[in-house]
C-alpha positions in Angstrom: 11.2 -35.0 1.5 12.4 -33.9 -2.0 14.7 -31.0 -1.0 13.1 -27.6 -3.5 16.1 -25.7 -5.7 17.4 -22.1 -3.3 16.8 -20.6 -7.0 13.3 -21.3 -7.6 12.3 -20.7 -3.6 13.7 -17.5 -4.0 12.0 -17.3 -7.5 8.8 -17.3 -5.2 9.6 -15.6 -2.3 10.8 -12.8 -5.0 7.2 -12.8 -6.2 6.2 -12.3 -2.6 8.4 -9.3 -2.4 7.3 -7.4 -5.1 3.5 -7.8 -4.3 4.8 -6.5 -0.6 6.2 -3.8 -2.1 3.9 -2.7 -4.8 0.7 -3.4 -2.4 1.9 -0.9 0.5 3.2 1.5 -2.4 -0.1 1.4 -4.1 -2.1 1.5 -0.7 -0.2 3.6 1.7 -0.3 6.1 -1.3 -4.0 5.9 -0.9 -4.8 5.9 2.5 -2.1 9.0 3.4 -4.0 11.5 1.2 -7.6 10.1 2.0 -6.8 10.0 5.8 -4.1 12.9 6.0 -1.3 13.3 9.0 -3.6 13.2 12.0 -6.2 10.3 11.3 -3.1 8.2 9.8 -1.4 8.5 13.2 -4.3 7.8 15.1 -4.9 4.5 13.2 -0.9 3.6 13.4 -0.6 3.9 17.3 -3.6 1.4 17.2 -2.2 -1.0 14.9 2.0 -0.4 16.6 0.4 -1.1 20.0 -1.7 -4.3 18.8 1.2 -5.5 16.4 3.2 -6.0 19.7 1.1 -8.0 21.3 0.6 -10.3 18.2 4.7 -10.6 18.7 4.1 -11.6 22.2 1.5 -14.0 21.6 3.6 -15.9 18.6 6.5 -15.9 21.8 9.1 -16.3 18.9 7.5 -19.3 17.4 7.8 -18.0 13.7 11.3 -18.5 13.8 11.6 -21.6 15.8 8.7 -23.3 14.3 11.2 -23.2 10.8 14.0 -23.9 12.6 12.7 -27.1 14.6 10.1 -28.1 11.4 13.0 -28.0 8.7 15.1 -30.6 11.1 12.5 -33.4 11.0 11.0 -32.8 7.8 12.1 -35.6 6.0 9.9 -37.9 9.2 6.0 -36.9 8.3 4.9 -38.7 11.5 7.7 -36.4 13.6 7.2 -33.2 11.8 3.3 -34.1 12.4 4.1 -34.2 16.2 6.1 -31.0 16.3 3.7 -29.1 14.5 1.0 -29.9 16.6 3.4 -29.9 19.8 4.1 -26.2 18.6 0.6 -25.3 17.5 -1.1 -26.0 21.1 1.5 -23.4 22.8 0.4 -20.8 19.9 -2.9 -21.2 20.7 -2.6 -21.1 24.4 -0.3 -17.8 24.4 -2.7 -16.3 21.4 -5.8 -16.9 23.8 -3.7 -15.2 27.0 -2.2 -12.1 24.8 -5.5 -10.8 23.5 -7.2 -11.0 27.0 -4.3 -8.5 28.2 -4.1 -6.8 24.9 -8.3 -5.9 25.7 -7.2 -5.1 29.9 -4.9 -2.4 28.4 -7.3 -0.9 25.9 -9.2 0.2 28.7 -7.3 2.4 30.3 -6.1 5.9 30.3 -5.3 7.3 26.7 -6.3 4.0 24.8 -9.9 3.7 26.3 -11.3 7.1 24.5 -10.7 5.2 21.1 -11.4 1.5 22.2 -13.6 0.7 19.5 -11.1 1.4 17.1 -8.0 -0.4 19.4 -10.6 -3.4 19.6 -10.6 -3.6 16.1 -7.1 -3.1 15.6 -6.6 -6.0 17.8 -8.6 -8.4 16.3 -5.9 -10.3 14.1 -4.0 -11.1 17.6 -6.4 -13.6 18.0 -6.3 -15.3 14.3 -2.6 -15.1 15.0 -2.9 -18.6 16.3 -4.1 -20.2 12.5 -0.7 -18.2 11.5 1.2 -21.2 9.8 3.7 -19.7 7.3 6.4 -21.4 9.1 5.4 -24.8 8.3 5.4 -23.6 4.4 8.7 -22.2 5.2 10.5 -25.2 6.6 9.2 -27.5 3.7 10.9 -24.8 1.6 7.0 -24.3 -0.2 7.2 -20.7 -1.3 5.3 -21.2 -4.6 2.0 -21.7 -2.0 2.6 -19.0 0.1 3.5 -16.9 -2.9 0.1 -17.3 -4.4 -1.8 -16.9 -1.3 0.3 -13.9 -0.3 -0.9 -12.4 -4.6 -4.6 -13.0 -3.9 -4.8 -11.8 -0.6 -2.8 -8.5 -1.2 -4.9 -7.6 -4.6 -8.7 -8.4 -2.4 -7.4 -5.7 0.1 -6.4 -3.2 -2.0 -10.3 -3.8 -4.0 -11.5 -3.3 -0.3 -9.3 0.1 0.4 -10.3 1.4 -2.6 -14.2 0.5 -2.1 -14.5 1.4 1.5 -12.4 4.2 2.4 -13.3 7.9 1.1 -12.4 9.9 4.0 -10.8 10.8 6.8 -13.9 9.7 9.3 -13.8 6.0 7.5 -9.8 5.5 9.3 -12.4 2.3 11.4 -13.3 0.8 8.1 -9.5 1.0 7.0 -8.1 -0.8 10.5 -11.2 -3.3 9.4 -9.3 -4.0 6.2 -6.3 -5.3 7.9 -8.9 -7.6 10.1 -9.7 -9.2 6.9 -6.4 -10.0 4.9 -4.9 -11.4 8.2 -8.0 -13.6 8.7 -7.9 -14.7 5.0 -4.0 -15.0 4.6 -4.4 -17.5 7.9 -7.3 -19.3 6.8 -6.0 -20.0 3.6 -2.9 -21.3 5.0 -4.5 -23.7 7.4 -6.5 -25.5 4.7 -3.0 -26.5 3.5 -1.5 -27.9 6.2 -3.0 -31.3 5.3 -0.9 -31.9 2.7 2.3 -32.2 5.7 1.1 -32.7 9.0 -1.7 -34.4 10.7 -3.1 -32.3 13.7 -3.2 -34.4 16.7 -3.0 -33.2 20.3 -2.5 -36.4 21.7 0.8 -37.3 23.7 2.5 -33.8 23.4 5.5 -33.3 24.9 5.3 -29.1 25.4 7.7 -28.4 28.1 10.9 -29.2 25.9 9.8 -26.6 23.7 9.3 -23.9 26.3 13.2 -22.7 27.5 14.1 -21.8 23.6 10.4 -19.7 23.1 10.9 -18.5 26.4 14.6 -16.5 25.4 13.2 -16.5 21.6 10.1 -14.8 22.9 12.6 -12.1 25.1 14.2 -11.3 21.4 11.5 -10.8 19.5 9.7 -8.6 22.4 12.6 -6.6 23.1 13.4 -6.3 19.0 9.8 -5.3 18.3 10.4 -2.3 21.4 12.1 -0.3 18.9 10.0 -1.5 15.8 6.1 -1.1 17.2 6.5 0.9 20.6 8.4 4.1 18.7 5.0 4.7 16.9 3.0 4.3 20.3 5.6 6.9 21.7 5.7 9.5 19.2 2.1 9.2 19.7 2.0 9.4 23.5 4.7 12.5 23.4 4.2 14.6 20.5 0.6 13.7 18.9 -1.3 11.7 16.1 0.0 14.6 13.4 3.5 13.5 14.3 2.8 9.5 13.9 1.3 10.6 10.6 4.8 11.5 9.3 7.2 9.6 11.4 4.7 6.7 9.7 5.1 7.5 6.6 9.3 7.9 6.8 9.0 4.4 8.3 7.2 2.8 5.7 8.8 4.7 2.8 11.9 3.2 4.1 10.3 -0.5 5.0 8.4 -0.6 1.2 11.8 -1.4 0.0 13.1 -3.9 2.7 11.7 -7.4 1.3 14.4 -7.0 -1.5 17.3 -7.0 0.8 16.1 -9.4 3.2 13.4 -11.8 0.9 16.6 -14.4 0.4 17.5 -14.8 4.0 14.1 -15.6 4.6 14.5 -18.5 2.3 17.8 -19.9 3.7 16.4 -20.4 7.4 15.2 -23.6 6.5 18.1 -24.9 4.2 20.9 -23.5 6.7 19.3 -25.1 9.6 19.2 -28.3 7.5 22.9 -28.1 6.7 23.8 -27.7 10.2 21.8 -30.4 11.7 23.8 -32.9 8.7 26.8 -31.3 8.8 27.2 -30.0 5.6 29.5 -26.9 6.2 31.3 -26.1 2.9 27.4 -25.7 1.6 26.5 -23.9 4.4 29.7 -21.4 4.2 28.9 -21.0 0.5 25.4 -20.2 0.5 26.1 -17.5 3.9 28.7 -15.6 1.8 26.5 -15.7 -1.2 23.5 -14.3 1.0 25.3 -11.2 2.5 26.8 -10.2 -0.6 23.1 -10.2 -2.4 22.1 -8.2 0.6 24.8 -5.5 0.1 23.9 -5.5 -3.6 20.5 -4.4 -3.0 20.4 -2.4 0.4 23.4 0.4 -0.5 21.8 1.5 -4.1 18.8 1.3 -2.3 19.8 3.6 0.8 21.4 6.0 -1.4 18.5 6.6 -3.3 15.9 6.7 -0.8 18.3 9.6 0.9 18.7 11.5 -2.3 15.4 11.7 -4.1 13.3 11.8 -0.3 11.1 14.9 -1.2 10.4 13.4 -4.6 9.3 10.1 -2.8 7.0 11.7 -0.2 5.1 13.9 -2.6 4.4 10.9 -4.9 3.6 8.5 -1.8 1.8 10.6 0.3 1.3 14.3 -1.0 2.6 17.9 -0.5 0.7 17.4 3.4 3.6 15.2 4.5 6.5 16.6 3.1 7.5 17.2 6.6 8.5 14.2 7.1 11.6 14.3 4.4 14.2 14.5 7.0 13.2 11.7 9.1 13.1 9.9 5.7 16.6 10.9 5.7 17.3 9.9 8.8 15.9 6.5 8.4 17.7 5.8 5.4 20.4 3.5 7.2 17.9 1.0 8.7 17.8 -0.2 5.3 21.2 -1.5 5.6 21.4 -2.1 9.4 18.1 -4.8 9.1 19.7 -6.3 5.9 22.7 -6.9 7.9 21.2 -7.6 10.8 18.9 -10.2 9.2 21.8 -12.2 7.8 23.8 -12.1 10.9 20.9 -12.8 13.4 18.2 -14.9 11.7 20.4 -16.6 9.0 23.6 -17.0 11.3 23.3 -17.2 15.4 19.6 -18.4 15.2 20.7 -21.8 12.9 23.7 -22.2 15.5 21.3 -22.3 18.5 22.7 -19.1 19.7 18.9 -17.8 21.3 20.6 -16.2 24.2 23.2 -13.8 22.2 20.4 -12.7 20.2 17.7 -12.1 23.1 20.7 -9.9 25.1 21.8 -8.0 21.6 17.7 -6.8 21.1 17.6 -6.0 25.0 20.6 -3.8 24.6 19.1 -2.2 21.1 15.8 -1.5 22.7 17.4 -0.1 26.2 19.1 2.3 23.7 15.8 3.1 21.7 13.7 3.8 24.5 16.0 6.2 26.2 16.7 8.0 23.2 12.9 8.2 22.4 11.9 9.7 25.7 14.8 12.3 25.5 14.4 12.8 21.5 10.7 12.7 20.9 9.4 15.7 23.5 12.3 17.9 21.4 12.0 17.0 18.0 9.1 14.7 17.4 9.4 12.4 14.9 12.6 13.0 13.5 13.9 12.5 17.6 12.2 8.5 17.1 13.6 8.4 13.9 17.5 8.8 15.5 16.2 6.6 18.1 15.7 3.8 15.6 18.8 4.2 13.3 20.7 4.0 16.7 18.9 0.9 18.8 19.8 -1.1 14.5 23.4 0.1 14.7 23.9 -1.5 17.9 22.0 -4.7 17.0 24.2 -4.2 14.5 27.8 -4.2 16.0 26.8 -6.3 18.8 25.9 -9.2 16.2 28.6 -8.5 14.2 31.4 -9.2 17.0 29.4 -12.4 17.9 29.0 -14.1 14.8 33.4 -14.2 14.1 33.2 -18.0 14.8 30.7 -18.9 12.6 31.3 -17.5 9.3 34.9 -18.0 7.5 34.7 -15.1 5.9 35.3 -11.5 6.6 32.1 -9.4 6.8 34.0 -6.2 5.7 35.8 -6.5 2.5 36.5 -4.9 -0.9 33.7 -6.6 -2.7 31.3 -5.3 0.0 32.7 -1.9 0.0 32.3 -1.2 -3.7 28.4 -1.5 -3.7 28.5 1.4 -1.8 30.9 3.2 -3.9 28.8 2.1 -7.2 25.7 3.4 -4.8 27.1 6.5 -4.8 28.7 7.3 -7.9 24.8 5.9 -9.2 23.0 8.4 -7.4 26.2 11.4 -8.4 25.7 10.7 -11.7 21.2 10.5 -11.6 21.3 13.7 -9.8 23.7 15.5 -11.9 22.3 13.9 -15.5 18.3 14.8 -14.3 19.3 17.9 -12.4 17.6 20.7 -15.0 15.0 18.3 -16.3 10.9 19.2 -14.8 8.1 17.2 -15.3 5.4 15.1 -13.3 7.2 13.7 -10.5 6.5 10.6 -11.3 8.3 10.6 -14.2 11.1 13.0 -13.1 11.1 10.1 -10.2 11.5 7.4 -13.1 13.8 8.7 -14.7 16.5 9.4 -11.9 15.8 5.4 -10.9 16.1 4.8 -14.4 19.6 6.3 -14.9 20.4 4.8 -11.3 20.1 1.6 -11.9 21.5 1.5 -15.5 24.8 3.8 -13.9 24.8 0.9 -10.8 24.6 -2.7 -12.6 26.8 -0.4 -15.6 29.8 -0.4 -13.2 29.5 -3.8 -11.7 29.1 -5.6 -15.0 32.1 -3.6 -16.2 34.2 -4.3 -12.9 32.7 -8.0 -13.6 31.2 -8.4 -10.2 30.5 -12.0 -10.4 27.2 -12.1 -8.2 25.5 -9.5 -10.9 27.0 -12.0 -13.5 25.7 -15.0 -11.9 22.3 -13.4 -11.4 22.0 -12.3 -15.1 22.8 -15.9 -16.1 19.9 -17.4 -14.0 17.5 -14.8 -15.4 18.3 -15.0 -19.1 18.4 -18.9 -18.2 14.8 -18.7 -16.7 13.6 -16.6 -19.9 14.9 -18.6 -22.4 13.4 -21.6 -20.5 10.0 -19.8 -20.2 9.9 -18.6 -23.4 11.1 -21.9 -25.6 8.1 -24.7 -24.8 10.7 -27.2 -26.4 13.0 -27.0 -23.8 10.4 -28.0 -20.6 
């Protein structure tokens, strides 16, 4: 199989991003101020609570499906087998998850809003026809980037058209039915074009002890990434999901940025292991965390500075409430970033499923103590320490286990003056914008404006030579686009 340029994947996958980031911008700004604190929350425990069972029933298979996939692709009649090997044991865990998933909906606090937790639910079972990761390990971003466009744009046309108030928060869970069932199907029909589905002479059981130990990690991971919404919820009330809600996705709007290029070097790491090719793979590891420092410091600083600014043009004057947990959550920004790259893009490719599943149980023993101290006392800012501690620790833990596969140091002076550029950006945006009033969108504009120009101003001057590298490709790509007589 013809192996697909890192550049142009990431070309896609950068596409990807930016519709994932301007679609929950666009539609969480939406749905805060139709819904308000209280319904949003109501909805969010819903969709936390269901989201974890979707985790159990993929049992880690995301991951390992582009791990496994990317090893065989250049075989079409093995990477047929594997996908369909894999395929049967998503089915048969999707099937088992969603028949528990509807047990527990019928008890205690969940069974007074079933209809809505039903609903909620529903995409746990279309989680089986969930195939990104055979697009992933062929390295074809360019199809899920365009599915991912159409998708995203019919959901917001069906936000806007069906949801008017706070008593249509049903229709809205509906909505996310619909873009999960048509993101799926649409990715199913192209399966043809790699794999034949057969599932005749499969040989399941090897695939089991690695799902079994991925499954732990993601499960134990997701405890501190789904359950803190179902706490907050169970401990302090729907108005306080409402705002710890919208901290967390204020925070997460930003996050395909830092982490969009690790999610396109799974697939060609695991393919350098598996031939041996370690200068490459060294190269493109350092290459990957410095991009992911680049983006996630700037991006932290800002997101702590102008919080109150953000919420009021996200959500409204309803939520401002939730500007300190904002503040709080700032540093997951940076702790996911890293701990994508050391995790995903470095233990994972090694085969190291065990260090990872024990690193997530220890994160999420941390969140959930902290949550059930925390939460009773200060609500959603209490979840919101509870999560910047339980990413730390993934965090540290990962970082002392990944020494023997990386030849190069994580912490260094490169690294370390991102987040001095961060900051002597957002000094200088505060300062410059400080007695300026105006819409807050554009006050909002401005200060990113003068961030960003303060930011890339230092590194080109310091002559960072990942900013200079990127500017090359771009003006490259531009001058490419925009002369026909050079295609």
């Amino acid at each position: 199989m013809q192996t697909v340029s890192i550049k142009r994947n990431y070309f896609y996958n950068t596409i990807m991003s930016v519709v994932n980031i301007v679609y929950p911008f666009v539609a969480f700004s939406y749905i805060s101020r139709i819904l308000g604190p209280q319904m949003l929350g109501k909805v969010n425990v819903a969709i936390s609570l269901a989201a974890y069972f979707a985790l159990f029933a993929c049992v880690g298979i995301p991951i390992y499906g582009t791990r496994e996939l990317a090893r065989v692709r250049d075989d079409k009649k093995e990477l047929s087998k594997m996908f369909s090997e894999i395929f049967a044991i998503n089915c048969i865990t999707t099937v088992f998850a969603f028949f528990i998933y509807c047990l527990v909906c019928l008890q205690g606090h969940f069974r007074a809003d079933f209809v809505l937790f039903f609903i909620a639910g529903i995409p746990i079972l279309f989680n089986m026809f969930s195939i990104d990761w055979l697009f992933q390990a062929v390295e074809n971003y360019k199809y899920l980037s365009i599915r991912n466009t159409i998708v995203k744009v019919l959901s917001l046309g069906l936000l806007l058209l069906l949801i008017h108030k706070p008593s249509d928060y049903l229709a809205y869970a509906a909505v996310g039915v619909v873009s999960v069932l048509g993101a799926n199907i649409v990715t199913f029909i192209g399966l043809k074009r790699y794999v034949t589905l057969s599932f005749k002479d499969l040989s399941i059981a090897k695939h089991i002890p690695s799902l079994l130990i991925l499954s732990g990690w993601v499960l134990s991971a997701s405890a501190y990434v789904n359950l803190d919404s179902v706490l907050v919820g169970l401990l302090s009330g729907e108005t306080s999901v409402g705002l710890y809600s919208a901290a967390m996705k204020i925070n997460k709007i930003f996050l395909p940025v830092v982490t969009s290029l690790g999610i396109v070097l799974v697939p060609r790491i695991s393919y350098y292991l598996k031939n041996n090719m370690t200068n490459d793979y060294n190269a493109v590891a350092q290459k990957s965390i410095r991009f992911i420092l680049l983006s996630a410091f700037p991006l932290m600083v800002f997101i702590f500075l102008y919080a109150p600014q953000i919420i009021r043009l996200i959500s409204g004057e309803m939520y401002f409430a939730a500007v300190p947990s904002i503040r709080i959550l700032a540093p997951i920004i940076f702790f996911i970033g890293c701990s994508n790259f050391l995790g995903v893009q470095i233990l994972f490719p090694n085969g190291k499923e065990k260090a990872l599943f024990l690193s997530s149980v220890i994160a999420a023993a941390v969140s959930l103590a902290l949550n059930v101290v925390l939460i009773p006392r200060f609500h959603q800012n209490g979840a919101a320490i509870a999560n910047v501690a339980a990413e730390c620790t993934i965090f540290i833990i990962q970082m002392y286990l990944v020494r023997k596969y990386i030849s190069f140091s994580m912490v260094n002076k490169n690294h370390a003056l991102y987040l001095l550029c961060s900051i002597v950006a957002g000094a200088v945006s505060f300062f410059v914008t400080l007695s300026i009033n105006g819409p807050v969108m554009v006050l909002l504009l401005l200060k990113a404006i003068v961030f960003i120009i303060v930011y890339l101003g230092v590194l080109f001057a310091i002559k960072d030579s990942l900013v200079i590298e990127i500017r090359t490709t771009v003006h490259r790509r531009l001058t490419f686009y925009a002369n026909p007589s050079l295609r």
